[in-house]
N, C-alpha and C positions, 0 to 999 in steps of 0.2 A: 729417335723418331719425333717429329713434330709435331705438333697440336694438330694442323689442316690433314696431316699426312693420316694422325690416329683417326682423325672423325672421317675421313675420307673411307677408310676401311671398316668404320665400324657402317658406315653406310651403308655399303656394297654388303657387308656380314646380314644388315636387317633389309636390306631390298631381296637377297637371298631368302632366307628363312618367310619373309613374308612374301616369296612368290608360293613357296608351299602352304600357308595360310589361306593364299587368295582362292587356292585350286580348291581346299577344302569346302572354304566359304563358299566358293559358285555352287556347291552341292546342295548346302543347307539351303541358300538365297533362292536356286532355282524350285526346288522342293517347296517351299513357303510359298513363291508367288506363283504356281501351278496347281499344288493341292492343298495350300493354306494347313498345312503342317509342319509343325518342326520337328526334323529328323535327330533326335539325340543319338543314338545309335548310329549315323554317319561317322565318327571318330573311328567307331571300332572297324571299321569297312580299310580304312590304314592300316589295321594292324594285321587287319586280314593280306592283303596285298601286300605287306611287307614276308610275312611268315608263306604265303605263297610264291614270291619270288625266291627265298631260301629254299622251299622245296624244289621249284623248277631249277635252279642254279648250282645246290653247293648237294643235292638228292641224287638229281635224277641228271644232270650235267646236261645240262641243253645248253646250245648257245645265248647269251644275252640278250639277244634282240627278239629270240622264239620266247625266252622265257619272260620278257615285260611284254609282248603281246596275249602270252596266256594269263598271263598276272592280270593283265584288264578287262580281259575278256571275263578271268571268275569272277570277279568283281563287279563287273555292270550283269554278271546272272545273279549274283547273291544278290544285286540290288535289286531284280525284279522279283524274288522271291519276296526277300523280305517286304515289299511291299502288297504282292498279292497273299501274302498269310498274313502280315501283322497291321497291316495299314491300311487295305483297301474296307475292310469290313467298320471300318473305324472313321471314316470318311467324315458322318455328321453326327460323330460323337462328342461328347463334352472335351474342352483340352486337358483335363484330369485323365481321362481314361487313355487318349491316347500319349499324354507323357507315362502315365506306368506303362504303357504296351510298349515304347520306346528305351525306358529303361530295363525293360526285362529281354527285349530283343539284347540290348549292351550287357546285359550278364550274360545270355547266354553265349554270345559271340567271343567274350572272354573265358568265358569258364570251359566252352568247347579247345580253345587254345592251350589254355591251360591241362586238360586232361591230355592235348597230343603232343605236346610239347613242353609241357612241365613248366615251373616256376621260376626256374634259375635261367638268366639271360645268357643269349648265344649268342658270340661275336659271328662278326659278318660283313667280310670286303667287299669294299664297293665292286658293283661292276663299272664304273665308271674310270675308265683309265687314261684320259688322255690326258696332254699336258697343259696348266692353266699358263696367264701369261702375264707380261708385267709390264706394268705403266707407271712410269716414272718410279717408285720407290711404293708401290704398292703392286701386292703379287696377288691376283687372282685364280685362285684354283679350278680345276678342269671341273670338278662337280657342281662350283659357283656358275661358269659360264654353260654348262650342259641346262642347270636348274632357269638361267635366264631365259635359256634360247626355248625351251621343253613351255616355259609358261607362257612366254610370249607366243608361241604359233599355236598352244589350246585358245589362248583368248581369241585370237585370230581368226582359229578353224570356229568355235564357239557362235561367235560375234557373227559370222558369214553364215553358220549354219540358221541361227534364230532368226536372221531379219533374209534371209534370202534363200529356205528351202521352205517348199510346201510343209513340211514339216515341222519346222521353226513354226509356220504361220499362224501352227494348230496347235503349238503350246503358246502363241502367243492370242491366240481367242480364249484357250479353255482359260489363262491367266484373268483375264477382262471378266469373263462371264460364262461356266462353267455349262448352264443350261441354254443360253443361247447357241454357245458353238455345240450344244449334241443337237440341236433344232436344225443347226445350216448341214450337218450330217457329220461330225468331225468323231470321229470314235475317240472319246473319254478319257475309258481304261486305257483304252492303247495308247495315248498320249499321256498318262501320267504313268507309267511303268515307263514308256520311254523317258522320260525325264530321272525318274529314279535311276536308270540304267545309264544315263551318260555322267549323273551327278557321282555316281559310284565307281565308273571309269576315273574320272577327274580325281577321285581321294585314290585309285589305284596309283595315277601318275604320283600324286603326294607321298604317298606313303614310299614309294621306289624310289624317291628322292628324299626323304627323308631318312631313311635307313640305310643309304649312300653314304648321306652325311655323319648320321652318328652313331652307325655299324654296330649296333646292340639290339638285340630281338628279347621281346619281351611282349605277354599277353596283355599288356597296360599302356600298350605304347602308343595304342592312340588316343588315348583318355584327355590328358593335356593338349594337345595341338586340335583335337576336336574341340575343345571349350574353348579355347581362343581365336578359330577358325569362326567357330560362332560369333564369340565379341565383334570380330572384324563387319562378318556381314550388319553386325546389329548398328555399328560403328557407322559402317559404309549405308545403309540403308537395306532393312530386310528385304528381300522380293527381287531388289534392283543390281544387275547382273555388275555395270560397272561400278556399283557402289560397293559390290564385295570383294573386288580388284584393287578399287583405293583403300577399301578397311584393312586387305588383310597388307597390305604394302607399307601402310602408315604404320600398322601394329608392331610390324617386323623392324621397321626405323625406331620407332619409341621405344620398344624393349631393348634393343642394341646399343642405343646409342645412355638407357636408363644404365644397365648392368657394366656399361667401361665404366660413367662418366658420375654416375649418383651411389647405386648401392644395389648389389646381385640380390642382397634379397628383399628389396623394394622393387625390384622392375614388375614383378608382376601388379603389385601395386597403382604404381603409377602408370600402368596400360588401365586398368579399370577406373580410376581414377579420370583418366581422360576419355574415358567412355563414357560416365558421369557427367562430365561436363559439355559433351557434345550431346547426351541427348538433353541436358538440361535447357539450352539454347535452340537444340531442332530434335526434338523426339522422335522425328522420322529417321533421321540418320542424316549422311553427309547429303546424298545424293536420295535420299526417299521422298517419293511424293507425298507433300501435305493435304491430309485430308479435312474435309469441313464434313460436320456431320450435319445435316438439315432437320431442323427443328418441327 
């Protein structure tokens, strides 16, 4: 194999993986710039969507397409849950109190898994079965190009819904100014449960695509790719939708191409590392708005 040929594919390895970082990051990013919170407990909303499509699929045998439509549907309801029990009473509370509220939401979503499905990981084939294809001497897999096409038309549908439904409008007021849009009449709650509910869709698609990819269920599984989902948006700019598309996209290339090309157990490293150095240079992020604060 040849140099261009290895980097070529470790490419396409971190453009993958980092389209499921990106889906995760719109969760947290949207969350932040809507209700000025950070959702730790997002990772686990993965694990949940991964261990409910095992249920719908390999339990109760529903077709594939019934079963990643119920799998998103629990998913943006646990999201509204957990927001109207752990997060909404928390709203203008100190960030202390609502990071413990967030990490005890994350135990509990783990430790509920773990009582119904115990400790020891369950394999788990993909439902993705069709054939990937090859370009020149590089062979991409069906779950590679499902995971392309599956991110690209979220951002799409994403992108169209934010700037071009009445609805979009009104998470893009409450984002700006919270008490001016409930003044122009924009119902609040109801636009930040909807944003927790579509941010929680988005980690269902993640999570189905990630347990595609590396077919092992476990109550821990979303722990990791939730905290680097994070880095990405921090990466990409907190709040700002395309800037957690380029965070979690870059993240996915720089660990790929860290673990061929430097050392598997420095990649995580040098993704934080160059986190580091990007907000050293713009602490907003790649794509964040620089603020001036007025004296």
């Amino acid at each position: 194999m040849s140099l261009i040929t290895g980097i070529l594919e470790q490419l396409i390895n971190g453009l993958r993986t980092g389209s499921i970082y990106a889906l995760i990051a719109i969760g947290y990013t949207m969350v932040y710039g809507i209700a000025k919170m950070i959702n730790f407990a997002h990772g686990d909303i993965i694990m949940v969507g991964a261990y409910s499509l095992y249920v719908f699929t390999a339990i109760l045998e529903l077709p594939a397409a019934a079963a990643v439509i119920l799998t998103v549907a629990v998913c943006a309801a646990l999201g509204i849950v957990v927001e109207r029990i752990a997060y909404k009473p928390l709203r203008n509370a100190p960030s202390l109190a609502v990071l413990i509220t967030a990490i005890g939401v994350s135990y509990f979503l783990q430790n509920t898994a773990l009582l119904i499905f115990k400790a020891t990981p369950i394999p788990f084939g993909s439902i993705i079965n069709i054939s990937g294809i090859r370009l020149g001497n590089i062979n991409i897999s069906g779950v590679t190009l499902v995971t392309f096409v599956a991110t690209a038309v979220m951002m799409v549908g994403l992108t169209l819904f934010v700037n071009k439904t009445r609805a979009g409008s009104a998470m893009r007021a409450v984002s700006e100014d919270r008490g001016a849009a409930s003044l122009m009449g924009i119902n609040v709650n109801k636009t930040i449960s909807m944003t927790f509910a579509i941010g929680s869709a988005l980690a269902a698609v993640a999570g189905i695509l990630y347990i595609c990819q590396y077919q092992s269920l476990q109550p821990t599984l979303g722990a990791l790719p939730g905290i680097k989902a994070f880095v990405a948006a921090v990466l990409g700019g907190i709040g700002n939708i395309p800037g957690a598309m380029l965070g979690g996209l870059l993240l996915g290339i720089i660990e790929s191409l860290s673990r061929a090309y430097i050392s598997t157990q420095l990649a995580d490293a040098i993704v934080y590392g160059v986190l580091v150095i990007v907000l050293l240079v713009r602490p907003s992020g790649l794509l964040g708005k620089q603020k001036t604060e007025k004296v």
